[in-house]
C-alpha positions in Angstrom: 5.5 -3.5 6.2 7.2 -6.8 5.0 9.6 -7.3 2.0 10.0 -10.8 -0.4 12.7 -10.6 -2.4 12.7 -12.3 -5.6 15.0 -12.9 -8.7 13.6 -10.0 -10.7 10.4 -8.8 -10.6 9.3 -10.5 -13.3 9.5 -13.7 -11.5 7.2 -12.2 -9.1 4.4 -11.2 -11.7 2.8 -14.5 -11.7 3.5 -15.1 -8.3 1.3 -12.6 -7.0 -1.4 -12.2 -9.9 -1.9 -16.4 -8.7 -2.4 -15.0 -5.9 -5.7 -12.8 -7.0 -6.7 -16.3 -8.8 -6.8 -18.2 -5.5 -8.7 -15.7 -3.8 -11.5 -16.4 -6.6 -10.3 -15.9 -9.6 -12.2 -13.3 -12.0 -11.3 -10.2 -13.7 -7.6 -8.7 -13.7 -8.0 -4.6 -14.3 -4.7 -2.9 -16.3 -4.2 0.6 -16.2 -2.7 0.6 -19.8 -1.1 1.4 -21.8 1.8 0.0 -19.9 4.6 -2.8 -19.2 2.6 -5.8 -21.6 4.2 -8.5 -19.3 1.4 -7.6 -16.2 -1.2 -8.8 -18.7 0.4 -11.6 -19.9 1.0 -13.1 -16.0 -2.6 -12.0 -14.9 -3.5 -14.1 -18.2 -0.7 -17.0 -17.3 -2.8 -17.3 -13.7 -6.0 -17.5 -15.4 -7.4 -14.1 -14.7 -9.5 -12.8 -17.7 -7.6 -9.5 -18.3 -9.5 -5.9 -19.4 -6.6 -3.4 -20.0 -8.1 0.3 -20.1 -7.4 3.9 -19.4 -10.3 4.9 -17.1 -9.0 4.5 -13.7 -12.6 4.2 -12.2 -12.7 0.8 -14.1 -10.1 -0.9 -11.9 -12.1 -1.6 -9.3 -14.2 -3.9 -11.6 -11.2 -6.7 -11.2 -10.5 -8.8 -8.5 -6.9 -7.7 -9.9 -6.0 -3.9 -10.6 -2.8 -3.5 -11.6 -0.7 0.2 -12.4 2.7 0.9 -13.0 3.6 4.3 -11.4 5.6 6.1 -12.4 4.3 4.0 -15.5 6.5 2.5 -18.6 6.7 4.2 -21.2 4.7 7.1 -21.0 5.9 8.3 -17.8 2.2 8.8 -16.0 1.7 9.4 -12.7 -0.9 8.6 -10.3 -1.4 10.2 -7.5 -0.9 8.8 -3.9 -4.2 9.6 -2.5 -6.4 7.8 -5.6 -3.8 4.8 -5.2 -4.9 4.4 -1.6 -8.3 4.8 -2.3 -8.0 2.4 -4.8 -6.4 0.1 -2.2 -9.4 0.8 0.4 -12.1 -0.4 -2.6 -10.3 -4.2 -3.5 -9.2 -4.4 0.3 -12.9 -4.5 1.2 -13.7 -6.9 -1.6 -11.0 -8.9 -0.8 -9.0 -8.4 -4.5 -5.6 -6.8 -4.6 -4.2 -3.8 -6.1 -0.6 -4.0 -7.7 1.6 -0.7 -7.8 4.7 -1.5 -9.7 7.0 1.2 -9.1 9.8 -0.2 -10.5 10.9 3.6 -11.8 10.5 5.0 -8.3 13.6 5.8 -8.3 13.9 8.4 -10.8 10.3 10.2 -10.4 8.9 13.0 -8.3 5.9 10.4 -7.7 4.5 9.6 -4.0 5.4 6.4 -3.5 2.5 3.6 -1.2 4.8 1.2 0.3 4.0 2.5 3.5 0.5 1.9 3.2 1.1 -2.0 2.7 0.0 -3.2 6.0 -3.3 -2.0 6.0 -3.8 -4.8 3.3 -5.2 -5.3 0.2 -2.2 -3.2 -1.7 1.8 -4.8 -3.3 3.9 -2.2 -4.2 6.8 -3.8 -6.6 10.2 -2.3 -6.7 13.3 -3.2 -9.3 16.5 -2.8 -8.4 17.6 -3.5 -11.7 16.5 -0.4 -13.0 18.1 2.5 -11.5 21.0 0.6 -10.2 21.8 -0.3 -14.0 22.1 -4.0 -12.7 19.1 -5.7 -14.5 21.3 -8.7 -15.0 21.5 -9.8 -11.2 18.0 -10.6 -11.3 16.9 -8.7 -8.0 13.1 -7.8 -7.6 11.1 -6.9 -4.2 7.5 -7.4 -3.3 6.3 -5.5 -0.6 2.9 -5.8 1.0 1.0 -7.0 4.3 2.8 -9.4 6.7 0.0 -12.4 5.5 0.8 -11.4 1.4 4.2 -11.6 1.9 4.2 -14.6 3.9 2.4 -16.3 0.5 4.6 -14.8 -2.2 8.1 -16.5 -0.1 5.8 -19.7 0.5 5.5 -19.8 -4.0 8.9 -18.6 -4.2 10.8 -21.4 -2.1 13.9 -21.3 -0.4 17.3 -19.4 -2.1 15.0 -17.1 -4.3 17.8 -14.9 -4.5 21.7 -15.5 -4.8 24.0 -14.4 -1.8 26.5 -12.6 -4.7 22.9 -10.3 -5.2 22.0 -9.7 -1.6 25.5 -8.8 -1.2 25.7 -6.2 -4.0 22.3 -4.9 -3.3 23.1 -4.2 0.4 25.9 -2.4 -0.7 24.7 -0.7 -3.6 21.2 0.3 -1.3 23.5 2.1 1.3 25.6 4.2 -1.0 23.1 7.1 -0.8 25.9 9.4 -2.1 26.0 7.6 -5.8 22.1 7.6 -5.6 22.2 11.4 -5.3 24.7 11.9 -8.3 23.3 9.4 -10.5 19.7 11.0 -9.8 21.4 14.2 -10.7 23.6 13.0 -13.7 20.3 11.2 -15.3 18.3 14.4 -15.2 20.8 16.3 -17.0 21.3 13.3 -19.7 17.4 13.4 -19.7 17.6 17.3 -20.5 20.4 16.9 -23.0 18.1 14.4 -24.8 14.9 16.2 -24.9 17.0 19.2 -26.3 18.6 16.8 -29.3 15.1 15.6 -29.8 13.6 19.1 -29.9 16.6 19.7 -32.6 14.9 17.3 -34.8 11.4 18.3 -34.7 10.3 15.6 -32.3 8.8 16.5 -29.1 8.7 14.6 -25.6 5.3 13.3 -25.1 6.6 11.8 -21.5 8.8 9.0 -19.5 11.2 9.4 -17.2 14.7 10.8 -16.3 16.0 7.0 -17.6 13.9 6.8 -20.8 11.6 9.5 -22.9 8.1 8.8 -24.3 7.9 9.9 -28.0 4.2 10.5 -29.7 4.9 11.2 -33.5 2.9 10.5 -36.7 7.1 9.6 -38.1 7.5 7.3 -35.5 8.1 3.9 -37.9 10.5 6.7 -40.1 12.6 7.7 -36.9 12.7 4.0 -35.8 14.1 2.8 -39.3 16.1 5.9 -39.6 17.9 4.8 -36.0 18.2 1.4 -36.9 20.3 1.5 -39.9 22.4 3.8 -37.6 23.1 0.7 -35.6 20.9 2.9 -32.7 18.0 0.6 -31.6 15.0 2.4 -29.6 11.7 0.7 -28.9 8.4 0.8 -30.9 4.8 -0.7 -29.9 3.6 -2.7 -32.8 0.0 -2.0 -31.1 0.9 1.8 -30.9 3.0 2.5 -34.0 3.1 6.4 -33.1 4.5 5.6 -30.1 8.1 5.1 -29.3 10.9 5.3 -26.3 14.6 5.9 -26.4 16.8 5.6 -23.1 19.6 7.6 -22.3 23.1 6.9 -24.4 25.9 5.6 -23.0 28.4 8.6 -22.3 30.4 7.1 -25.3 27.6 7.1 -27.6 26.2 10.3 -27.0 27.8 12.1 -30.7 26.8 9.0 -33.1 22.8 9.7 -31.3 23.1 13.2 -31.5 24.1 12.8 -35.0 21.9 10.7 -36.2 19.2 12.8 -34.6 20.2 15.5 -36.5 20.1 13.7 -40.2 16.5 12.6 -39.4 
């Protein structure tokens, strides 16, 4: 197993779906819906991109790409179909993309330890859990070969020694990661119980965000809004929404607006 590291994973989006394109270009599977900005790279490196739900159907690309645990609905899939996933676009020489950049905070299995059998990149953020999105820290892990392309794209000084440094550190404590993993699953909890207050029920997400399905969803997003309390809507999906945790200080201004909805 071998690690690039990259400012942000979104810098290493296009990196890797050019990868697929050299390879032969083609088809780029997304296991959707999910994070848009997978699409839009696979598109960026000329892939023709098919977003679907059936999971069977990713093996049609030379690209398959899934986000596990996935943003925003929270689903997971399971280890075992990943790998046999991975075994299907090894053998046709395409490559399977597992972004789990919310890892962190899920129960989920994760397949970076599969990488060096080949034909598999598992993506991991550091920006999310560590609350840091702003140092622009991203890892690509994958077979010795992969990663050896993904640094060749990337160049030299990809990522600052100030990032390294915090990361390292940060990485380490695994005392904070326990109690934030604990603190984040009560917030979660607190949330879903505020939500329930209002008539709105969790559809999925994770410990850092909640998935809302609701028929008011455009009502409970203008309602928020003019609160000064900004939560994301899908103009594609406009039932769906997602809400992250408050801020310890904003926790009564949410819960009351919750409440008036």
């Amino acid at each position: 197993m071998h690690v690039a590291a990259g400012p942000g994973t979104q810098i290493l989006l296009p990196v890797i779906a050019g990868l697929a394109a050299d390879w032969g270009g083609g088809k780029a599977v997304v296991l959707s819906p999910t994070y848009a900005e997978h699409a839009r790279a696979a598109r960026l490196a000329g892939l023709e991109v098919t977003e679907t739900e059936d999971m069977e159907r990713l093996a049609d690309g030379r690209l398959a790409i899934i986000v596990n645990p996935n943003n925003p609905t929270g689903r997971i899939v399971q280890r075992g179909d990943l790998l046999t996933l991975a075994a299907v676009m090894r053998a046709k020489r395409g490559l399977l993309v597992v972004d789990e950049a919310f890892m962190d905070v899920s129960e989920a299995e994760s397949v970076a330890g599969a990488v060096d059998a080949g034909g598999l990149v598992v993506l991991r953020s550091f920006g999310k859990f560590y609350g840091m999105a702003g140092l622009r820290l991203g890892f690509a892990i994958s077979h010795p070969e992969t990663v050896v392309k993904v640094e060749s794209r990337l160049g030299p000084w990809a990522v600052s020694g100030p990032a390294l440094h915090i990361a390292g550190e940060a990485l380490a404590d695994a005392d904070w990661q326990k109690a934030m993993r604990e603190k984040l699953k009560a917030d979660a909890a607190r949330l879903d119980a505020v939500l329930a207050e209002a008539g709105i029920s969790v559809a999925g997400g994770t410990s850092l965000f909640r998935f809302i399905r609701d028929t008011r969803a455009q009502a409970i997003f203008q309602h928020l809004g003019e609160r000064g309390i900004i939560i994301r809507r899908f103009a594609e999906r406009p039932g769906d929404l997602r809400i992250g945790l408050p801020a310890a200080e904003d926790w009564p201004r949410v819960e009351q607006a919750l409440r008036t909805i």
